[in-house]
C-alpha positions as CSV (number, residue, x, y, z in Angstrom):
1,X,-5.5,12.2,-25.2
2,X,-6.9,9.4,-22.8
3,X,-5.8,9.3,-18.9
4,X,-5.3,6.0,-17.4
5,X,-8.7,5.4,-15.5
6,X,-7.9,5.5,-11.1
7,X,-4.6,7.7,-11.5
8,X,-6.7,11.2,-10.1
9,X,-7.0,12.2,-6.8
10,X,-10.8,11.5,-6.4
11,X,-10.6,8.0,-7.3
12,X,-8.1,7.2,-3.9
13,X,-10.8,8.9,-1.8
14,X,-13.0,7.0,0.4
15,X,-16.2,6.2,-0.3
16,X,-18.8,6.2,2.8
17,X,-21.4,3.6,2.5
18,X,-23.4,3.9,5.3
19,X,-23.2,4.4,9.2
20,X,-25.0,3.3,12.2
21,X,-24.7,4.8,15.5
22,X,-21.0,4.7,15.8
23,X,-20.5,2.1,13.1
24,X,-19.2,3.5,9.8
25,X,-19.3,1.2,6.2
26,X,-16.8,2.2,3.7
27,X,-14.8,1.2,0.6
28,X,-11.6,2.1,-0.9
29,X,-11.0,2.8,-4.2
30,X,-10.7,-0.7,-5.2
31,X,-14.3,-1.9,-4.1
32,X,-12.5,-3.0,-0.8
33,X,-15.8,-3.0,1.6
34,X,-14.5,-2.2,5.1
35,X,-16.4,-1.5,8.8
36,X,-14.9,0.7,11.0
37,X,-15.9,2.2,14.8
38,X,-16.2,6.0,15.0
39,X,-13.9,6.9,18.4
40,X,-12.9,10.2,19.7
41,X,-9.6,11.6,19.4
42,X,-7.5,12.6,22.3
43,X,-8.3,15.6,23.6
44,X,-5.1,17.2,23.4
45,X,-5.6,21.2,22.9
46,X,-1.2,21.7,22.8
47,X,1.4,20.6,20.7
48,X,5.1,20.9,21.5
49,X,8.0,22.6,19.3
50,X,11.6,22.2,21.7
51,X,10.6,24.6,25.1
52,X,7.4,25.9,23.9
53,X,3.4,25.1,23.5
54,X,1.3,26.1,21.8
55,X,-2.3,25.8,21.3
56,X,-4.0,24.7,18.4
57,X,-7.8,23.5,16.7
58,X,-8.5,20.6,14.2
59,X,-11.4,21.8,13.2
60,X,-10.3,25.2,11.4
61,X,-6.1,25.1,11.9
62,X,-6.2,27.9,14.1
63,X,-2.7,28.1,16.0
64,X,-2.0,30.0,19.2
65,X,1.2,31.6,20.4
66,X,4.2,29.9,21.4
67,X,4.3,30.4,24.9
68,X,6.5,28.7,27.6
69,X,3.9,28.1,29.5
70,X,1.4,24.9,28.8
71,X,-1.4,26.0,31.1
72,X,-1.3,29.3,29.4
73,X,-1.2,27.5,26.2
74,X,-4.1,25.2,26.8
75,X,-6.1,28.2,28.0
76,X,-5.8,29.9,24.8
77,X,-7.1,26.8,23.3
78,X,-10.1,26.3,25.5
79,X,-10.9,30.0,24.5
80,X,-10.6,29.3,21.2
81,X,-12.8,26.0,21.0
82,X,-15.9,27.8,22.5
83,X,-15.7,30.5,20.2
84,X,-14.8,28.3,17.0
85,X,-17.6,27.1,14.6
86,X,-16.5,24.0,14.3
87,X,-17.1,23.8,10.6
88,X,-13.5,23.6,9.4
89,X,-12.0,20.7,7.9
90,X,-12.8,17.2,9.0
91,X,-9.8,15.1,9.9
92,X,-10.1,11.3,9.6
93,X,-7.9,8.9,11.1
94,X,-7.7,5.3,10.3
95,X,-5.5,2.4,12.1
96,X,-5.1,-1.0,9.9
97,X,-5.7,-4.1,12.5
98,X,-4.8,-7.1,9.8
């Protein structure tokens, strides 16, 4: 049986073509060549659900308790991030500015 060529998953990935300092080259699945500048995301360590916080990681999905208190909440976080490899999953973010 053939597959129409493009329909999997891999082909809607990103491809990385090169980066330079913070400068990233990439192209989408069409041959689309785009440039890009690498910022940091906020540096929020809490999200919110109704009266609680709770404290949560990026890097490996690790989620705190939900506690009424944010400073508690962002404490637990802090804890968390110096104990935390760091080698979870890599989350990328892209905003289109046509």
């Amino acid at each position: 049986m053939n597959y129409p060529v493009g329909k999997g998953k891999e082909s809607r990935r990103p491809l990385f073509r090169g980066r330079k300092g913070n400068t990233l080259q990439v192209s989408d699945s069409h041959g689309h060549q785009s440039t890009t500048e690498l910022v940091p995301l906020e540096d929020d360590l809490t999200k919110e659900d109704g009266n609680f916080a709770f404290g949560y990681c990026t890097s490996c999905d690790w989620t705190g308790r939900a506690r009424r208190s944010r400073d508690k909440a962002r404490q637990e976080a802090r804890e968390h991030r110096a104990a935390c490899a760091g080698q979870g999953k890599v989350m990328l973010g892209a905003t289109d500015h046509r």
